[in-house]
C-alpha positions in Angstrom: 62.9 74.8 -41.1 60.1 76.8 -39.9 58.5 77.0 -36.4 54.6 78.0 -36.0 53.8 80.4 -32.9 51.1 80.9 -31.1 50.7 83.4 -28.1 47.9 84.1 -25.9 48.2 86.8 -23.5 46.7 87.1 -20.1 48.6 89.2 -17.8 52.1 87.7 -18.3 50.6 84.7 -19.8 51.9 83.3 -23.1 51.9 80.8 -25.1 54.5 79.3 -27.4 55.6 76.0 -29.2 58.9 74.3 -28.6 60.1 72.0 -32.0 62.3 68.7 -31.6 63.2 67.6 -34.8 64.7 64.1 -34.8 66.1 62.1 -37.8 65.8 58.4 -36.5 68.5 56.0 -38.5 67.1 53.1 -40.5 69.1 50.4 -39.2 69.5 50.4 -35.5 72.7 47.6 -35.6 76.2 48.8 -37.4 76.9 52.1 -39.4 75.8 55.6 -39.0 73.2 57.0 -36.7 72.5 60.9 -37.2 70.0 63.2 -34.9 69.2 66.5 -34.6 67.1 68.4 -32.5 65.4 71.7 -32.1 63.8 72.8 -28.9 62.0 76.0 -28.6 60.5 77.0 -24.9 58.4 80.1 -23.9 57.7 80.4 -20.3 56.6 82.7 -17.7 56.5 83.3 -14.4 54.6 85.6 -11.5 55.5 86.1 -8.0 59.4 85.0 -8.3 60.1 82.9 -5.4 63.8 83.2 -5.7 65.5 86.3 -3.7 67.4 89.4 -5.9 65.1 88.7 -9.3 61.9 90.3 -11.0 58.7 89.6 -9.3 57.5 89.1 -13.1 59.0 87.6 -16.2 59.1 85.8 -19.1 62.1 84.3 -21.2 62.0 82.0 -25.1 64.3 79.3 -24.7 66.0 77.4 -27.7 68.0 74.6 -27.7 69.9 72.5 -30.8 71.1 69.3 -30.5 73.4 67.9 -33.5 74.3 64.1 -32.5 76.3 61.3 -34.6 77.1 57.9 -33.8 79.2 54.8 -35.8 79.2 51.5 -34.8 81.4 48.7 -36.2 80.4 45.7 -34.6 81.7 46.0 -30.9 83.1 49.5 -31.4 81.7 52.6 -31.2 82.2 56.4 -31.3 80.1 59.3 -31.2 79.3 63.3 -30.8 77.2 65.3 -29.8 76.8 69.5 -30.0 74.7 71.2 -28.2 73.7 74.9 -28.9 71.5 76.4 -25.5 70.4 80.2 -26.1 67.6 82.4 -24.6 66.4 85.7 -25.8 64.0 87.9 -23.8 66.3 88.5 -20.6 66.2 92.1 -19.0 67.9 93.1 -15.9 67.0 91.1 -13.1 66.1 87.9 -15.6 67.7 85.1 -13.8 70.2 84.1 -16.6 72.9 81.5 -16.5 74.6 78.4 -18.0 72.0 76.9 -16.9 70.2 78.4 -20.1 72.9 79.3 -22.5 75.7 77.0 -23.6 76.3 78.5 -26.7 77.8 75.3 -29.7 79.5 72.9 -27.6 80.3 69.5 -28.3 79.0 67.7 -24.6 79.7 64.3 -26.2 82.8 63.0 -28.3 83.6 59.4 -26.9 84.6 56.1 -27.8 83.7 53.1 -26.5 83.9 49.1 -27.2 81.8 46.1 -26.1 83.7 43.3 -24.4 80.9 40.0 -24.6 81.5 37.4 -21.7 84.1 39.6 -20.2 84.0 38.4 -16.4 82.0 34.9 -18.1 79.1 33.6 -20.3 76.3 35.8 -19.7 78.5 38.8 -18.8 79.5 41.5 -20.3 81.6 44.4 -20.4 81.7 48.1 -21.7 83.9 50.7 -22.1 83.5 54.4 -23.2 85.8 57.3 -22.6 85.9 60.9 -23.9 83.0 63.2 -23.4 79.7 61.9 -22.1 76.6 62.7 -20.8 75.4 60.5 -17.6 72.4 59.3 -16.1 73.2 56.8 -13.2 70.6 55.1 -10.8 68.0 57.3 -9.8 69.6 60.5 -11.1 69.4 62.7 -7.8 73.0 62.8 -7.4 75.1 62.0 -11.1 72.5 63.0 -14.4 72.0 64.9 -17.7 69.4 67.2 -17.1 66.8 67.1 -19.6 63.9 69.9 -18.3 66.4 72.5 -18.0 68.1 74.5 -21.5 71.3 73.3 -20.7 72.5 69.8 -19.6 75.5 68.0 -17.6 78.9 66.9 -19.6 81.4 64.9 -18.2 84.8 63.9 -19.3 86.6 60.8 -18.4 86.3 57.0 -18.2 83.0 55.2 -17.8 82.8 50.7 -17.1 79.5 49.0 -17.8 79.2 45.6 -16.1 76.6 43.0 -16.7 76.7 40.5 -14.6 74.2 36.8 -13.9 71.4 37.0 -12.1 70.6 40.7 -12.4 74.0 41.8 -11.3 74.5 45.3 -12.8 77.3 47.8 -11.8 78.9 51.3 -13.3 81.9 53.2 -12.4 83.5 56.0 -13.4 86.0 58.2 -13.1 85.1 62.0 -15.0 85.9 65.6 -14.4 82.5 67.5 -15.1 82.4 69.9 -17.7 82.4 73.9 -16.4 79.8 75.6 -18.3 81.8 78.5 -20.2 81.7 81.7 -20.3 80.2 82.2 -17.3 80.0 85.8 -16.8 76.3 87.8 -17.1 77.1 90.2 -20.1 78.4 87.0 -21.8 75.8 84.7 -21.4 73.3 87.2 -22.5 75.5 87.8 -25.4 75.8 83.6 -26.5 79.6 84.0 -27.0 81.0 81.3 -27.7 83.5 79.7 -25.7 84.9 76.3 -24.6 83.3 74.4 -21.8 86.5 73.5 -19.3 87.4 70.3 -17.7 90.4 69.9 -15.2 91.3 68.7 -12.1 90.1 71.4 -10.6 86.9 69.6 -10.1 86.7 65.3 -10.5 84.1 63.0 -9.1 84.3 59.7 -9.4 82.3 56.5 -8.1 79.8 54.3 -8.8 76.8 52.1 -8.4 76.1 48.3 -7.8 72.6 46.8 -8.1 70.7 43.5 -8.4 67.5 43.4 -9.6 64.6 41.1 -7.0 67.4 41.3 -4.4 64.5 41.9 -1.2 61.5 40.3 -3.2 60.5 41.8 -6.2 62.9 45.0 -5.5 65.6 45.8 -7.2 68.5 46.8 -4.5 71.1 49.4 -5.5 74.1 50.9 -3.5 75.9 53.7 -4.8 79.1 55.8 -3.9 80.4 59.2 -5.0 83.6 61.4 -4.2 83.4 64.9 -5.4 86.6 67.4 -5.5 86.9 70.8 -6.1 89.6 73.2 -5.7 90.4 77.0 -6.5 90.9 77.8 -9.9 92.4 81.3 -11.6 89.8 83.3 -11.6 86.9 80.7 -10.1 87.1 80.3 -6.1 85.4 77.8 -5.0 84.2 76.1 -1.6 86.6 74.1 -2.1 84.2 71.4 -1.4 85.8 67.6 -0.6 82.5 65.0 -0.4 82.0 61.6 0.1 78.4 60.5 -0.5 77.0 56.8 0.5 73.1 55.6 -0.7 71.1 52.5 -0.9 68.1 52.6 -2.9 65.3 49.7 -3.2 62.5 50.0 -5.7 59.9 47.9 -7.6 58.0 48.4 -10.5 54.4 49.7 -10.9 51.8 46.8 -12.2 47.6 47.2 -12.0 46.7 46.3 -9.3 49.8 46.0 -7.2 51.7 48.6 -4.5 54.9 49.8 -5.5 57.6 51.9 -3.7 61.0 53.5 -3.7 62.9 54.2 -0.4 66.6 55.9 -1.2 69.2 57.4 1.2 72.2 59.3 1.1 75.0 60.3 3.9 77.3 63.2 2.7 80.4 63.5 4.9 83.4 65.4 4.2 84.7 68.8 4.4 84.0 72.2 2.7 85.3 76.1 3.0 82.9 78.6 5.4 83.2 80.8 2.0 85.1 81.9 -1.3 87.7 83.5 0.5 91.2 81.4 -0.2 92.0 81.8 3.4 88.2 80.7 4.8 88.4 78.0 7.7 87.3 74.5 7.0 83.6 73.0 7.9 83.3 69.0 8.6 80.7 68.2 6.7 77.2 65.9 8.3 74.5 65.6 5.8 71.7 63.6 4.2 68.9 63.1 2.2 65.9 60.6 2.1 63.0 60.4 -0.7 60.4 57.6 -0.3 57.4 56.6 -2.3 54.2 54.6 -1.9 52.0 54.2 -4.8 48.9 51.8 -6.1 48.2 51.5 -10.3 44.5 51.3 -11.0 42.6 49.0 -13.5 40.6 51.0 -16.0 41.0 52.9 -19.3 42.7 55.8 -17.8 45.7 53.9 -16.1 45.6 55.8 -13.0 48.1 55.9 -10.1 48.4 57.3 -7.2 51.5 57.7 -4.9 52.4 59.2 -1.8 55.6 60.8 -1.3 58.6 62.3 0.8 61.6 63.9 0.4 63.9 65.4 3.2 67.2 67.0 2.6 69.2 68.8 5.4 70.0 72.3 5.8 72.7 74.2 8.1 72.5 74.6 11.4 74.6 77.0 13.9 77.7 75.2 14.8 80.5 73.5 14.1 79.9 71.4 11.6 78.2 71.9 7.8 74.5 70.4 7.3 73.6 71.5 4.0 73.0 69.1 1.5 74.7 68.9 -1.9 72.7 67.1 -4.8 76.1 67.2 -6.9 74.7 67.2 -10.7 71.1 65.5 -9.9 68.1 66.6 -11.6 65.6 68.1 -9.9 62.1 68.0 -12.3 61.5 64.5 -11.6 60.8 64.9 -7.9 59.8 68.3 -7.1 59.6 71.0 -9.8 60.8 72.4 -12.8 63.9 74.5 -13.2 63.7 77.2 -15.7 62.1 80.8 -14.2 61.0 78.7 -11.7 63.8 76.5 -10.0 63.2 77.2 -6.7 63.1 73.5 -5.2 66.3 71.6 -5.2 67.4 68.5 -3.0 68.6 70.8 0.0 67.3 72.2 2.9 63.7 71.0 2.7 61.0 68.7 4.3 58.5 67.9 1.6 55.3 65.5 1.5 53.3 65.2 -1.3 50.4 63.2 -3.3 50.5 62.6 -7.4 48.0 61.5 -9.8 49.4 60.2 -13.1 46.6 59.2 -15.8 47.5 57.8 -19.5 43.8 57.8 -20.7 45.4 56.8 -23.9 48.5 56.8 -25.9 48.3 60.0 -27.3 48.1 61.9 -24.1 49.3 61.4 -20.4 49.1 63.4 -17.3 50.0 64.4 -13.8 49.1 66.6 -10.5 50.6 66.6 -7.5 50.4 69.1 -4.5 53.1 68.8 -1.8 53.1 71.0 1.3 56.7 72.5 2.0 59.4 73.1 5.5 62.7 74.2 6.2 64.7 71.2 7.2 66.6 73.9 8.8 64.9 77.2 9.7 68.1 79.3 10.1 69.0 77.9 6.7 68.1 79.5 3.6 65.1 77.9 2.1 65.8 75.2 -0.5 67.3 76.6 -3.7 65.3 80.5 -3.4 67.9 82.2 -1.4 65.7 83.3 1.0 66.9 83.4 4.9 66.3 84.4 7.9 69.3 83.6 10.0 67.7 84.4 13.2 64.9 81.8 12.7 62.6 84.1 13.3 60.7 83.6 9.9 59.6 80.3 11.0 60.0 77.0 9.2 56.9 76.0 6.7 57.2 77.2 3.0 54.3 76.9 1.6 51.9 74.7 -0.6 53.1 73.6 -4.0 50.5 72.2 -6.9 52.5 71.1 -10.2 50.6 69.9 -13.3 52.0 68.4 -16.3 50.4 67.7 -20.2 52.1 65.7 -23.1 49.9 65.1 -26.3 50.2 63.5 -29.4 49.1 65.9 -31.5 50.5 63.3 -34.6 50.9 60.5 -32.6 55.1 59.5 -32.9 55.7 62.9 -34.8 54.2 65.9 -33.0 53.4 66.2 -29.1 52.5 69.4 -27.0 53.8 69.6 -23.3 52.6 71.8 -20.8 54.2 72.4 -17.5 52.1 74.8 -14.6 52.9 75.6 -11.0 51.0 77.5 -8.4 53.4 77.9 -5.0 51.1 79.3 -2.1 53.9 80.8 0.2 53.8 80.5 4.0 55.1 82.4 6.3 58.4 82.0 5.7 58.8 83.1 2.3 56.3 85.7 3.0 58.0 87.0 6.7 62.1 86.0 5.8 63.9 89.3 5.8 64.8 89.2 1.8 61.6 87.4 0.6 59.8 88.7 -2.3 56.8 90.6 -1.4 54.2 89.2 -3.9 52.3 85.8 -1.4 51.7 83.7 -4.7 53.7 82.0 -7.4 52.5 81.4 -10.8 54.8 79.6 -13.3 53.8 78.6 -17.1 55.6 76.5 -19.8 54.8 75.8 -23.2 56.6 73.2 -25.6 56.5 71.0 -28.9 58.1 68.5 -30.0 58.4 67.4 -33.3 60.1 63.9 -34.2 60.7 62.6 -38.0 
């Protein structure tokens, strides 16, 4: 197998194709399915945002996917590996798990279908093993997709179908602990086991029933999250209940559509790593709401409006920072990668998109969003930036995100680019550990090629 590359330089501009190779089954009811996938990522960035890293930098991403599933009429059992590595780090790269994972099986699970379990029209189903997990909205439980690496979880999963729209998932999992996670390590792609234990569990789940208030679907979803020291891994020791209600309806030409969610995060966590650190009571929350019209015409425009606010930390007694658990973040508010400095935490955020499909080879979107501190003493989303005095003031800055996916060989080979431009404001200029440089500029070029 052979990747074409293509650079362009301007400054620390570049240019390079990302390859998804996918090997699609020829009967999609019992047997064997295989896949595999290849994912190569160039990116740069200009102007880090994020505290303690290079101002400037670049990184090639590559990511391998090896996936296998059997089914026998209700039964089912499947794998997946994954093999994350980047190449390109220096000192002061910001390099994690959240690039490199080096071969490890994320999925190995078996599962059966249970028809008319609760019923005619019902139906139940059952997996357990390793699994990856995308439930409701994907802001608090998800595999994340944008990012080199994703989220494993191992444990029990139930599926309910129910009449009249009635849908619900539980689960019960302890989340996979990306390993090894020391710097020389990662940089290195050893090899190692990804851990799950006690140590850390969340379990839950989510009910919902679709034209429940009109034509909205309602959802309501719970999630406890437990961690605990570990040899060798201190912790927060972090003990969270999290309570949300979502409603949303469907875009259609012509029509308004929305999405209001919530979330309430109650519990307790340590004031630091230290085994002996006081407990916090925990007081947080999160809100992300959405207006938007389709368009009639060739282009298939829509617009939206759109919020989100998550709390940040306050002086006091209690803790106010909010936790997204294993949510994605790309969705909503910006990539991760180089970039990843906007996460569900500590921000006050409206913003406008534009989404076009002016055909089916090609589809687009902009969106700006101007950017607060929920909490000024609080450091600012996920940058690291802080000023504990509050001093620095609360607004951020100004954020304009573009996205373009097209079918070069429409179903077999599509380009994706992903740009940023983050104006900063005053407090990621003034904050006592911001970055000096006033401007942003982030770049990201894929391919993906699907037989």
């Amino acid at each position: 197998m052979k990747c074409s590359r293509f650079v362009v330089r301007h400054g620390t501009m570049a240019l390079c194709a990302g390859l998804t190779i996918v090997s699609l089954p020829a009967r999609a009811d019992d047997g064997l399915t295989l896949s595999g996938t290849v994912r190569l990522r160039y990116e740069t960035i200009d102007g880090q945002a994020r505290a303690g890293f290079n101002r400037s930098d670049d990184l090639f991403n590559i990511r391998t996917q090896i996936a296998g599933e059997y089914r026998s009429g209700d039964f089912r059992v499947g794998a997946e590996l994954f093999d994350s590595r980047a190449y390109g780090a220096r000192t002061g790269t910001p390099i994690s798990t959240n690039e490199v994972n080096a071969i490890e099986p994320v999925q190995a699970y078996i599962g059966v279908d249970i028809p008319a379990a609760f019923g005619r029209g019902t139906k139940l189903s059952l997996t357990a093993g390793r699994m990856m997990l995308n439930l409701g909205s994907r802001r608090l439980v998800a595999a994340d997709d944008y990012r080199n690496t994703t989220n494993g979880y191992t444990g029990l999963k139930a599926d309910i179908e129910g009449k009249a729209g009635l849908k619900a998932t539980v689960i019960y999992t302890l989340p996979q602990m990306r390993l090894p996670d020391d710097l020389e390590s990662v940089r290195d792609h050893v090899v190692r086991l990804d851990r799950e234990s006690f140590d850390l569990v969340l379990w839950g789940g989510i009910v919902s029933k679709e034209r429940a208030v009109g034509p909205a679907m309602a959802e309501l979803s719970y999630f406890h999250l437990g961690e605990r020291d570990a040899p060798g891994r201190p912790t927060r020791d972090r003990s969270l209940d999290t309570f949300g209600g979502r409603l949303i309806t469907q875009p259609a030409i012509g029509k308004l559509d929305y999405e209001v969610e919530a979330f309430y995060q109650t519990g307790h966590v340590s004031a630091s790593l230290a085994s002996a650190a006081p407990q916090l009571s925990v007081s947080a929350g999160f809100v992300h709401a959405d207006l938007g019209y389709s368009f009639a015409g060739r282009w298939k425009p829509h617009l939206s409006a759109e919020f989100d606010w998550a709390s940040g930390d306050r002086p006091g007694g209690h803790y106010g920072r909010f936790d997204t658990l294993f949510g994605m973040r790309r969705a909503d508010l910006a990539p991760a990668g180089l970039y990843n400095a906007l996460a569900r935490t500590n921000i006050l955020t409206p913003g406008v998109r534009m989404e076009v499909s002016p055909g089916k080879r090609l589809d687009m979107f902009i969106a700006g969003r101007l950017m607060w501190l929920a909490a000024r003493e609080d450091s600012f989303s996920s940058t690291g930036v802080r000023d504990a005095s509050g001093a620095s003031g609360r607004f951020a800055g100004r954020q304009v995100e573009a996205r373009l996916r097209y079918w070069i060989i429409p179903a077999r080979l599509r380009f994706e680019y992903d740009g940023l431009v983050l104006d900063k404001g005053r407090f990621l200029r003034d904050a006592p550990n911001a970055p000096a440089k006033h401007a942003t500029l982030y770049n990201s070029f894929n391919l993906t090629i699907s037989i």
